[in-house]
N, C-alpha and C positions, 0 to 999 in steps of 0.2 A: 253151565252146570245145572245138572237137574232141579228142581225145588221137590224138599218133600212138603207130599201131604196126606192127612191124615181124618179121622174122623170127626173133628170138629172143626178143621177149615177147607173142608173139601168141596163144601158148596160154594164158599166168596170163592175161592182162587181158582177151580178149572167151571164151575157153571156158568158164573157170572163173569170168566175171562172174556174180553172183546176179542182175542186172539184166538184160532183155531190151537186148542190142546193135547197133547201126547200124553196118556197118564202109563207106565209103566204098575202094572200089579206085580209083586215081588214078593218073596221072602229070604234070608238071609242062609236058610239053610238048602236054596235049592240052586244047583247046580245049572241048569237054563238058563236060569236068570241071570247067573256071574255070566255066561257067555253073549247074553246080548246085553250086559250094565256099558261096555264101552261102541255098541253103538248108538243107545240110549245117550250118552253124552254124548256123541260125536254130533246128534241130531241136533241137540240141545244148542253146542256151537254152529252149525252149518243154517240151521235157522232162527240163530237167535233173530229176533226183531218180528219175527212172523207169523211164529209156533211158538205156545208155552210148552217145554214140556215140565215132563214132572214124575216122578216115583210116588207108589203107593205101599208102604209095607201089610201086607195083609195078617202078616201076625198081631198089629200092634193097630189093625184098622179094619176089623171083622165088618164091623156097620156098613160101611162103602163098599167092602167086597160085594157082603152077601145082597146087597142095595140092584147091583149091577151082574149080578149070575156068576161072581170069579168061582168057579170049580177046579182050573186048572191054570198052574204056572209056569213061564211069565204069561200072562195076557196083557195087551196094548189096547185101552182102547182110544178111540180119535174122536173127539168132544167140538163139535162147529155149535155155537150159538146156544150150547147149555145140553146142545142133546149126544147122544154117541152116534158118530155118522157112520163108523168102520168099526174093525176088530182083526187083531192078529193074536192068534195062539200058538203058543210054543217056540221053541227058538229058530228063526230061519236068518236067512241071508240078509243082509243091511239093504237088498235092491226093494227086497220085498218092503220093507218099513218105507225106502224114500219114494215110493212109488204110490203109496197111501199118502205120504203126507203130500209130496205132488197132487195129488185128486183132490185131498180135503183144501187145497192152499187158490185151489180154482174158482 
């Protein structure tokens, strides 16, 4: 399952993760986002132990959004060693996300 996170633990848990991280940007009212939330889990279990992933509500975590350029939702971005190595915007196919996280898992 995803972890959320949020404006005040979003430095310890995806900067200072030792794992490569998945942060999902989201908000509740946007319809992209419901369509990639279950492969956003499905990632979650296929690499548990490898990838952290994780959601970010951007309504309830403006700081980290505007921290990192979120203008448009969903955005994904792929966090190796504190910095954002990748980015996906908008909803696409699940090949697309495991093919990112493949490169960042390298």
């Amino acid at each position: 399952m995803a972890l959320e996170v949020n404006d005040s633990n979003f430095d310890e848990v995806v900067l200072k993760s030792e794992l490569p991280v998945l942060v999902d940007f989201w908000a509740e009212w946007c319809g992209p986002c419901r369509m990639i939330a279950p492969i956003v889990e499905d990632l979650s279990k296929e690499y548990a132990g490898r990838l952290l992933v994780t959601k970010c509500d951007v309504d309830n975590s403006p700081a980290v959004a505007s921290r990192f350029g979120i203008r448009n939702i969903p955005t994904v971005l792929f966090f190796k060693e504190g910095k954002v190595a990748d980015k996906q915007v908008g909803a696409v196919p699940k090949t697309n996300f495991v093919n990112k996280v493949n490169a960042l898992l390298q």
